[in-house]
C-alpha positions in Angstrom: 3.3 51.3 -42.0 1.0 54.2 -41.3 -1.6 54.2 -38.4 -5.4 55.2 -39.8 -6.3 58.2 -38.5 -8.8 58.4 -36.1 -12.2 60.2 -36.9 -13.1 63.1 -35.2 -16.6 63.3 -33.5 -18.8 65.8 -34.3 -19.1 68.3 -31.4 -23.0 68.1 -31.5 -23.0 64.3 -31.5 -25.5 62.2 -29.4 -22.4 60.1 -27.8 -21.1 63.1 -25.8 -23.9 63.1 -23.6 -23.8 59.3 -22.1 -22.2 58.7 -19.2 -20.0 55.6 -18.7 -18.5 56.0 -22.0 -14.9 55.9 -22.7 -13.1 57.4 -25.6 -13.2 53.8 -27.8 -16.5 53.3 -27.4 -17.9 57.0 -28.4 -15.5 56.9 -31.2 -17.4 53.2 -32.2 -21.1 54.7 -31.3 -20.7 58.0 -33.5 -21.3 56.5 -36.7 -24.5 56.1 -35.6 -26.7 58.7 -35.8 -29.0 58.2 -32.6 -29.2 55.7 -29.8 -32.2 54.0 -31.7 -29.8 53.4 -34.1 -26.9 52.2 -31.9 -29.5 49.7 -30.3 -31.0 48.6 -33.5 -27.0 47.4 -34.9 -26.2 46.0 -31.4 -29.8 43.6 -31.5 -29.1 43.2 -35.7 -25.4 42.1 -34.1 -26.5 39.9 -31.6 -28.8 37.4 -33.3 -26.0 37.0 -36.3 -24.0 35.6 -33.5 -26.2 33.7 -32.0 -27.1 32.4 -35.9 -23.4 31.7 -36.7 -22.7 29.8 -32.7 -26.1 27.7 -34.3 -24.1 27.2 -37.1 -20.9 25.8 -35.4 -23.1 23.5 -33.6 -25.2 21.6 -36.4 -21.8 22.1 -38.6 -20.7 18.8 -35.8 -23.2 15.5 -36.3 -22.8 14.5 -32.9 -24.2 11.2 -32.0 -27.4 11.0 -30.0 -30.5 7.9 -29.5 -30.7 7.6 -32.9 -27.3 7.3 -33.9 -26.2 3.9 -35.5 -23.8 1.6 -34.3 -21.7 1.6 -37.7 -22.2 6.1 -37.9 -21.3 6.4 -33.6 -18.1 4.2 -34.8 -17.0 6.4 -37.3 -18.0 9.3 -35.3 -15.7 7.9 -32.1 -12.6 7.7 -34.6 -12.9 10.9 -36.2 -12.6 12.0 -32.6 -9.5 9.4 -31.3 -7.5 11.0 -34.6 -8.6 14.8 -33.6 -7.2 14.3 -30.1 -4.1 12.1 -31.0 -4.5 9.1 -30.2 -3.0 6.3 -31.8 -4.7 2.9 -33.5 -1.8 0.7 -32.2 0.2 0.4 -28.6 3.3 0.9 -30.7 2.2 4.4 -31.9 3.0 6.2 -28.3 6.4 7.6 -27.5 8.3 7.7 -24.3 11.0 9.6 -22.9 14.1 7.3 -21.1 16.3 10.1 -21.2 16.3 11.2 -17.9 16.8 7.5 -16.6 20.5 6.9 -16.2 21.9 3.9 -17.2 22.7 1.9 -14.1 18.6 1.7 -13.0 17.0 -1.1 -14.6 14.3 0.4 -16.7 11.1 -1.3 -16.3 10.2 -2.5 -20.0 6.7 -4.8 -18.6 5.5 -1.8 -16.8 6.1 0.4 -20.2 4.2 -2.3 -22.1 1.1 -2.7 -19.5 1.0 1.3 -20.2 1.0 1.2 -23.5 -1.7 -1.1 -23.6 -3.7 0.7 -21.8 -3.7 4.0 -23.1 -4.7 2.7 -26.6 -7.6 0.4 -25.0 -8.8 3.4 -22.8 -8.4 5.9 -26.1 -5.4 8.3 -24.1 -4.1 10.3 -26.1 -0.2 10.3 -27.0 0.5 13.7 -25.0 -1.9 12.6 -22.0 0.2 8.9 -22.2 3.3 11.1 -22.5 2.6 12.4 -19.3 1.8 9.6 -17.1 4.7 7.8 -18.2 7.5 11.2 -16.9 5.2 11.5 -13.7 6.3 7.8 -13.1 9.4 8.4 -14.0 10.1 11.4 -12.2 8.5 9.3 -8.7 10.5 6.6 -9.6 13.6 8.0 -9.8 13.0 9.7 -6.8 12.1 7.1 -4.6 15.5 5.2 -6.0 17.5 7.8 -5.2 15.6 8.1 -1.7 17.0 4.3 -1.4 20.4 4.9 -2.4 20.8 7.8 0.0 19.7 5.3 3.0 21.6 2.4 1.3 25.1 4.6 1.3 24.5 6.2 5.2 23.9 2.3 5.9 26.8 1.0 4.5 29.0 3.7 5.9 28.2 2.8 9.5 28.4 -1.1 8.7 32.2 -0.2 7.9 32.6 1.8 10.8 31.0 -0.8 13.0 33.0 -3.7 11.5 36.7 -1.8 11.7 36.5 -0.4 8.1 36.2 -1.5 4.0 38.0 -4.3 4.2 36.2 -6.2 7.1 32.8 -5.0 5.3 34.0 -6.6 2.0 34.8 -9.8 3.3 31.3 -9.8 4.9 28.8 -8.6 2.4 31.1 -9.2 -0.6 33.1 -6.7 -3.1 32.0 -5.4 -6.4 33.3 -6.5 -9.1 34.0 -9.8 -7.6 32.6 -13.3 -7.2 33.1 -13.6 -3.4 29.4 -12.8 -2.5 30.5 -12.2 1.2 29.6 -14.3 4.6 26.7 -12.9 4.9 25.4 -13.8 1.5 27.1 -17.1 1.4 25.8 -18.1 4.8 22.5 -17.1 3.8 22.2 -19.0 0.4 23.5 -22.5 2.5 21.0 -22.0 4.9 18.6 -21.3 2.0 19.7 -24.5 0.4 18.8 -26.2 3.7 15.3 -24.8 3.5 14.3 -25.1 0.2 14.2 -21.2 -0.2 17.4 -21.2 -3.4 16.8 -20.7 -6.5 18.8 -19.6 -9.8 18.6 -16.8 -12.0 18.8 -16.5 -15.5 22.1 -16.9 -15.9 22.5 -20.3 -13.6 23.4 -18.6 -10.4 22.3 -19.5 -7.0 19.7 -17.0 -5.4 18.1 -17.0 -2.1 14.8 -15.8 -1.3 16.4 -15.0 1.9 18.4 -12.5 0.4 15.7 -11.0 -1.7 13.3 -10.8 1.4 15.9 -8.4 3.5 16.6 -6.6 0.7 20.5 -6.9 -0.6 19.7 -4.8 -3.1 23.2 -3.3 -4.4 24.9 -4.9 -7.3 28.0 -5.2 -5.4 25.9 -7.1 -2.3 25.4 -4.1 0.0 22.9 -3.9 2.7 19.8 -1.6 1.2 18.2 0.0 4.3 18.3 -2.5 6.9 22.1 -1.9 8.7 20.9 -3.6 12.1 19.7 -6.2 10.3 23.0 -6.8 8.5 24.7 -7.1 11.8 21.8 -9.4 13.3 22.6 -12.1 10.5 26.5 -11.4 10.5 26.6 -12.3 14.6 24.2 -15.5 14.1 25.9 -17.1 10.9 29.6 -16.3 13.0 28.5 -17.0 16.8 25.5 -19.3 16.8 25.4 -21.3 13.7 29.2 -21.6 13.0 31.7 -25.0 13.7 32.1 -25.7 17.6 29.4 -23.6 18.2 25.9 -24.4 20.0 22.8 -22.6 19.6 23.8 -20.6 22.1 27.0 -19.9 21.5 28.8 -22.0 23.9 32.1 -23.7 22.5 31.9 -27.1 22.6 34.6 -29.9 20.1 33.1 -30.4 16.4 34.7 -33.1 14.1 35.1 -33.0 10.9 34.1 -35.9 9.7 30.4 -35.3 11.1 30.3 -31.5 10.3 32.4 -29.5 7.6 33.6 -25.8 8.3 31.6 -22.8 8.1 31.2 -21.5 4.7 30.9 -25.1 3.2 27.8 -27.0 1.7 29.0 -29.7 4.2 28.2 -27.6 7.3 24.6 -27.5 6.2 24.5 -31.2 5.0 25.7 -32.6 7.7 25.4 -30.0 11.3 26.0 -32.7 14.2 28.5 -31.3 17.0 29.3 -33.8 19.7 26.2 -35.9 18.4 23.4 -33.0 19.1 22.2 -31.2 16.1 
Protein backbone atom coordinates (compact mmCIF):
# COMPACT_ATOMS: atom_id res chain seq x y z
CA UNK A 1 0.00 0.00 0.00
CA UNK A 2 1.22 3.52 -1.01
CA UNK A 3 0.27 6.75 0.94
CA UNK A 4 -1.27 9.55 -1.68
CA UNK A 5 0.88 12.25 -1.81
CA UNK A 6 0.05 15.27 -0.31
CA UNK A 7 -0.42 18.41 -2.62
CA UNK A 8 1.73 21.22 -2.33
CA UNK A 9 0.17 24.72 -1.77
CA UNK A 10 0.92 27.28 -3.95
CA UNK A 11 3.31 29.85 -2.32
CA UNK A 12 0.90 32.80 -3.39
CA UNK A 13 -2.21 31.07 -2.01
CA UNK A 14 -4.94 32.96 -0.01
CA UNK A 15 -4.63 30.23 3.00
CA UNK A 16 -1.20 31.35 3.99
CA UNK A 17 -2.32 34.47 5.29
CA UNK A 18 -5.13 33.30 8.03
CA UNK A 19 -4.25 32.95 11.22
CA UNK A 20 -5.48 29.95 13.41
CA UNK A 21 -4.91 27.63 10.69
CA UNK A 22 -3.04 24.39 10.98
CA UNK A 23 -1.29 22.48 8.30
CA UNK A 24 -4.72 20.03 7.63
CA UNK A 25 -6.84 22.66 7.32
CA UNK A 26 -4.76 24.97 4.71
CA UNK A 27 -3.98 21.88 2.88
CA UNK A 28 -8.22 21.28 2.77
CA UNK A 29 -8.98 25.26 2.09
CA UNK A 30 -6.36 25.55 -0.97
CA UNK A 31 -8.46 24.04 -3.40
CA UNK A 32 -10.40 26.90 -3.10
CA UNK A 33 -9.51 29.76 -4.85
CA UNK A 34 -10.70 32.57 -2.34
CA UNK A 35 -12.34 32.79 1.04
CA UNK A 36 -15.72 33.56 -0.81
CA UNK A 37 -15.33 30.47 -2.18
CA UNK A 38 -14.26 28.51 0.96
CA UNK A 39 -17.55 30.10 2.61
CA UNK A 40 -19.74 29.45 -0.23
CA UNK A 41 -18.73 25.22 0.00
CA UNK A 42 -18.88 25.33 3.86
CA UNK A 43 -22.86 27.08 3.64
CA UNK A 44 -23.46 24.61 0.25
CA UNK A 45 -22.05 21.82 3.01
CA UNK A 46 -24.10 22.76 5.80
CA UNK A 47 -27.64 22.76 4.51
CA UNK A 48 -26.97 19.11 2.73
CA UNK A 49 -26.52 18.05 6.30
CA UNK A 50 -29.02 19.53 7.72
CA UNK A 51 -31.18 18.05 4.44
CA UNK A 52 -29.85 14.50 4.95
CA UNK A 53 -30.36 14.67 9.39
CA UNK A 54 -34.20 15.76 7.80
CA UNK A 55 -34.00 12.85 6.05
CA UNK A 56 -33.12 10.33 8.85
CA UNK A 57 -35.83 11.79 10.79
CA UNK A 58 -39.06 11.43 8.34
CA UNK A 59 -37.18 8.11 7.14
CA UNK A 60 -38.81 6.90 11.07
CA UNK A 61 -42.92 7.19 11.19
CA UNK A 62 -42.91 7.81 14.68
CA UNK A 63 -46.27 7.74 16.27
CA UNK A 64 -47.89 11.00 17.33
CA UNK A 65 -52.05 12.28 18.13
CA UNK A 66 -52.91 10.96 15.13
CA UNK A 67 -51.45 7.70 15.18
CA UNK A 68 -53.90 4.64 15.22
CA UNK A 69 -54.26 2.13 17.80
CA UNK A 70 -53.68 -0.91 15.27
CA UNK A 71 -50.29 1.46 13.37
CA UNK A 72 -48.82 2.59 17.30
CA UNK A 73 -49.05 -1.40 17.88
CA UNK A 74 -47.07 -2.24 15.12
CA UNK A 75 -44.91 0.60 15.64
CA UNK A 76 -44.30 -0.49 19.56
CA UNK A 77 -43.13 -4.08 18.19
CA UNK A 78 -40.96 -3.00 15.58
CA UNK A 79 -39.31 -1.31 18.50
CA UNK A 80 -39.46 -4.42 21.30
CA UNK A 81 -37.67 -6.64 18.31
CA UNK A 82 -34.94 -3.62 17.57
CA UNK A 83 -34.04 -3.56 21.28
CA UNK A 84 -34.23 -7.34 22.04
CA UNK A 85 -36.77 -8.09 23.77
CA UNK A 86 -38.45 -11.20 23.64
CA UNK A 87 -42.50 -12.07 22.93
CA UNK A 88 -42.53 -14.83 25.63
CA UNK A 89 -40.98 -15.08 29.46
CA UNK A 90 -39.26 -18.23 28.22
CA UNK A 91 -37.21 -16.25 25.65
CA UNK A 92 -34.69 -14.56 28.41
CA UNK A 93 -31.54 -16.29 29.55
CA UNK A 94 -29.90 -16.44 32.81
CA UNK A 95 -26.60 -17.12 34.08
CA UNK A 96 -26.45 -19.95 37.32
CA UNK A 97 -22.95 -20.43 36.80
CA UNK A 98 -21.52 -18.57 39.32
CA UNK A 99 -24.00 -20.09 41.92
CA UNK A 100 -22.34 -23.19 43.55
CA UNK A 101 -24.25 -26.05 44.10
CA UNK A 102 -24.92 -26.35 47.79
CA UNK A 103 -27.10 -22.74 47.76
CA UNK A 104 -30.59 -23.44 46.92
CA UNK A 105 -31.18 -21.41 43.77
CA UNK A 106 -34.25 -19.49 43.97
CA UNK A 107 -36.45 -20.85 40.79
CA UNK A 108 -39.96 -18.50 41.97
CA UNK A 109 -37.83 -15.44 42.26
CA UNK A 110 -36.34 -16.34 38.51
CA UNK A 111 -39.90 -16.78 37.31
CA UNK A 112 -41.49 -13.45 38.98
CA UNK A 113 -38.43 -11.90 36.98
CA UNK A 114 -39.04 -13.33 33.99
CA UNK A 115 -42.39 -12.23 34.02
CA UNK A 116 -41.75 -9.10 34.55
CA UNK A 117 -39.32 -8.13 32.15
CA UNK A 118 -41.49 -9.33 29.18
CA UNK A 119 -44.69 -7.42 30.71
CA UNK A 120 -42.54 -4.29 31.29
CA UNK A 121 -40.85 -4.78 27.53
CA UNK A 122 -36.88 -5.28 29.25
CA UNK A 123 -34.89 -6.14 27.12
CA UNK A 124 -32.81 -9.62 27.31
CA UNK A 125 -29.36 -7.83 28.01
CA UNK A 126 -31.09 -5.18 30.52
CA UNK A 127 -33.02 -8.64 32.23
CA UNK A 128 -29.54 -10.20 31.92
CA UNK A 129 -28.33 -7.71 34.15
CA UNK A 130 -30.65 -7.48 36.97
CA UNK A 131 -30.74 -11.08 37.32
CA UNK A 132 -26.21 -11.20 37.95
CA UNK A 133 -26.71 -7.95 40.19
CA UNK A 134 -29.03 -10.23 42.28
CA UNK A 135 -26.93 -12.77 42.13
CA UNK A 136 -23.80 -11.26 42.79
CA UNK A 137 -25.79 -9.49 46.29
CA UNK A 138 -27.06 -12.68 46.99
CA UNK A 139 -24.24 -14.59 47.04
CA UNK A 140 -22.64 -12.06 49.01
CA UNK A 141 -24.90 -11.62 51.68
CA UNK A 142 -24.81 -15.78 51.94
CA UNK A 143 -21.46 -15.88 52.31
CA UNK A 144 -21.71 -12.82 54.79
CA UNK A 145 -23.93 -15.48 56.84
CA UNK A 146 -21.79 -18.41 56.57
CA UNK A 147 -18.76 -16.45 57.77
CA UNK A 148 -20.86 -15.46 61.07
CA UNK A 149 -22.51 -18.94 61.14
CA UNK A 150 -18.78 -20.71 61.22
CA UNK A 151 -17.14 -17.94 63.95
CA UNK A 152 -20.51 -18.96 65.81
CA UNK A 153 -20.25 -22.40 65.78
CA UNK A 154 -16.58 -22.35 66.73
CA UNK A 155 -17.09 -20.66 70.02
CA UNK A 156 -20.35 -22.83 70.75
CA UNK A 157 -17.66 -25.77 70.71
CA UNK A 158 -15.36 -24.06 72.68
CA UNK A 159 -17.98 -23.08 75.13
CA UNK A 160 -19.43 -26.61 75.39
CA UNK A 161 -15.84 -28.62 75.81
CA UNK A 162 -15.34 -29.27 72.03
CA UNK A 163 -17.16 -31.21 68.68
CA UNK A 164 -18.42 -33.78 70.31
CA UNK A 165 -20.48 -32.07 73.20
CA UNK A 166 -21.71 -29.52 70.18
CA UNK A 167 -22.88 -32.53 68.11
CA UNK A 168 -24.77 -34.14 70.68
CA UNK A 169 -26.53 -30.70 71.20
CA UNK A 170 -27.32 -29.18 67.88
CA UNK A 171 -27.06 -32.47 66.03
CA UNK A 172 -24.32 -33.99 63.33
CA UNK A 173 -24.36 -33.88 59.71
CA UNK A 174 -24.99 -36.47 58.00
CA UNK A 175 -27.16 -37.92 60.69
CA UNK A 176 -30.67 -38.26 61.95
CA UNK A 177 -29.96 -37.23 65.58
CA UNK A 178 -31.25 -33.52 65.16
CA UNK A 179 -29.48 -32.64 68.52
CA UNK A 180 -31.17 -31.57 72.12
CA UNK A 181 -31.57 -28.41 71.17
CA UNK A 182 -33.64 -29.25 68.05
CA UNK A 183 -35.40 -32.09 69.62
CA UNK A 184 -36.34 -30.14 72.68
CA UNK A 185 -37.55 -27.44 70.59
CA UNK A 186 -39.81 -29.52 68.16
CA UNK A 187 -41.56 -31.26 71.60
CA UNK A 188 -42.09 -28.08 72.91
CA UNK A 189 -43.41 -27.02 69.45
CA UNK A 190 -45.71 -30.00 69.44
CA UNK A 191 -46.97 -28.68 72.78
CA UNK A 192 -47.81 -25.34 71.26
CA UNK A 193 -49.18 -26.11 68.13
CA UNK A 194 -46.08 -24.34 66.33
CA UNK A 195 -44.87 -28.25 64.27
CA UNK A 196 -45.35 -28.86 61.15
CA UNK A 197 -43.87 -31.24 58.36
CA UNK A 198 -42.07 -30.69 55.31
CA UNK A 199 -42.30 -32.19 52.10
CA UNK A 200 -40.83 -35.08 52.76
CA UNK A 201 -43.08 -36.02 56.14
CA UNK A 202 -40.61 -34.63 58.56
CA UNK A 203 -41.33 -32.80 61.74
CA UNK A 204 -40.49 -28.98 61.62
CA UNK A 205 -40.85 -26.34 64.15
CA UNK A 206 -41.52 -22.89 63.55
CA UNK A 207 -39.49 -22.44 66.60
CA UNK A 208 -36.63 -23.50 64.87
CA UNK A 209 -37.20 -21.56 61.75
CA UNK A 210 -37.83 -18.27 63.77
CA UNK A 211 -34.11 -18.46 65.47
CA UNK A 212 -32.74 -19.30 62.47
CA UNK A 213 -31.04 -23.01 62.48
CA UNK A 214 -30.19 -22.46 59.26
CA UNK A 215 -27.21 -25.10 58.43
CA UNK A 216 -28.10 -28.41 56.86
CA UNK A 217 -26.30 -30.19 59.51
CA UNK A 218 -28.49 -28.16 62.35
CA UNK A 219 -25.90 -25.44 63.23
CA UNK A 220 -26.72 -22.27 64.96
CA UNK A 221 -26.77 -19.41 61.98
CA UNK A 222 -25.89 -16.11 63.78
CA UNK A 223 -27.44 -16.23 67.07
CA UNK A 224 -24.49 -18.23 69.35
CA UNK A 225 -26.00 -16.69 72.82
CA UNK A 226 -29.05 -17.69 71.75
CA UNK A 227 -28.01 -21.31 71.26
CA UNK A 228 -26.76 -21.40 74.76
CA UNK A 229 -29.96 -19.57 76.19
CA UNK A 230 -32.23 -22.58 74.79
CA UNK A 231 -29.53 -25.32 75.53
CA UNK A 232 -29.52 -24.14 79.58
CA UNK A 233 -33.49 -23.92 79.68
CA UNK A 234 -34.38 -27.29 77.84
CA UNK A 235 -31.38 -28.94 80.35
CA UNK A 236 -31.89 -26.85 83.74
CA UNK A 237 -35.47 -25.52 83.77
CA UNK A 238 -37.68 -27.62 81.69
CA UNK A 239 -35.89 -31.02 82.19
CA UNK A 240 -37.20 -34.33 84.64
CA UNK A 241 -36.86 -33.34 88.52
CA UNK A 242 -36.58 -30.00 87.59
CA UNK A 243 -38.92 -26.86 88.60
CA UNK A 244 -39.19 -23.83 86.79
CA UNK A 245 -36.55 -22.66 88.57
CA UNK A 246 -34.36 -25.11 88.61
CA UNK A 247 -34.63 -26.45 91.92
CA UNK A 248 -34.41 -30.44 92.20
CA UNK A 249 -37.34 -31.78 93.41
CA UNK A 250 -38.48 -36.22 92.93
CA UNK A 251 -40.39 -36.75 89.42
CA UNK A 252 -42.11 -40.20 88.70
CA UNK A 253 -42.28 -41.81 85.89
CA UNK A 254 -45.44 -42.82 85.58
CA UNK A 255 -46.76 -39.01 85.71
CA UNK A 256 -43.84 -37.57 83.64
CA UNK A 257 -41.51 -39.35 80.95
CA UNK A 258 -37.67 -38.40 80.65
CA UNK A 259 -36.41 -35.52 78.78
CA UNK A 260 -36.10 -36.01 75.19
CA UNK A 261 -39.47 -38.00 75.03
CA UNK A 262 -42.99 -37.02 73.60
CA UNK A 263 -44.17 -38.16 77.15
CA UNK A 264 -42.33 -35.33 78.93
CA UNK A 265 -44.38 -32.86 77.01
CA UNK A 266 -47.70 -34.99 77.20
CA UNK A 267 -47.71 -35.45 80.45
CA UNK A 268 -45.17 -32.53 82.66
CA UNK A 269 -46.53 -33.05 86.43
CA UNK A 270 -43.55 -33.31 89.03
CA UNK A 271 -44.74 -33.97 92.56
CA UNK A 272 -48.38 -32.94 91.39
CA UNK A 273 -47.37 -29.14 90.26
CA UNK A 274 -47.10 -28.63 86.65
Amino acid sequence: MTETAVAEISADSWVHEQEGLDDADKQTLSKYDTPGDAIKASAHATRKFAEYDEQIKNSVNWPDDKTSVEDRAAFDTKMHTYRGVPEKAEGYEFDRSTIPEHIAYDQELEDGLRQLSVDKKISKSVASDIHGFYTKAMLARHEAIEKVAKENEEALKESWGGQAEFDKKVGKEGEKNLGTIKAGLLQLSAELGLDYKDKAENPQSHLIDDLEFVHKNGSVGNSAYLARALDHLLTFKFAEGTTLTGETITAKQETGGKFGTKEFYDKVDAGGKE
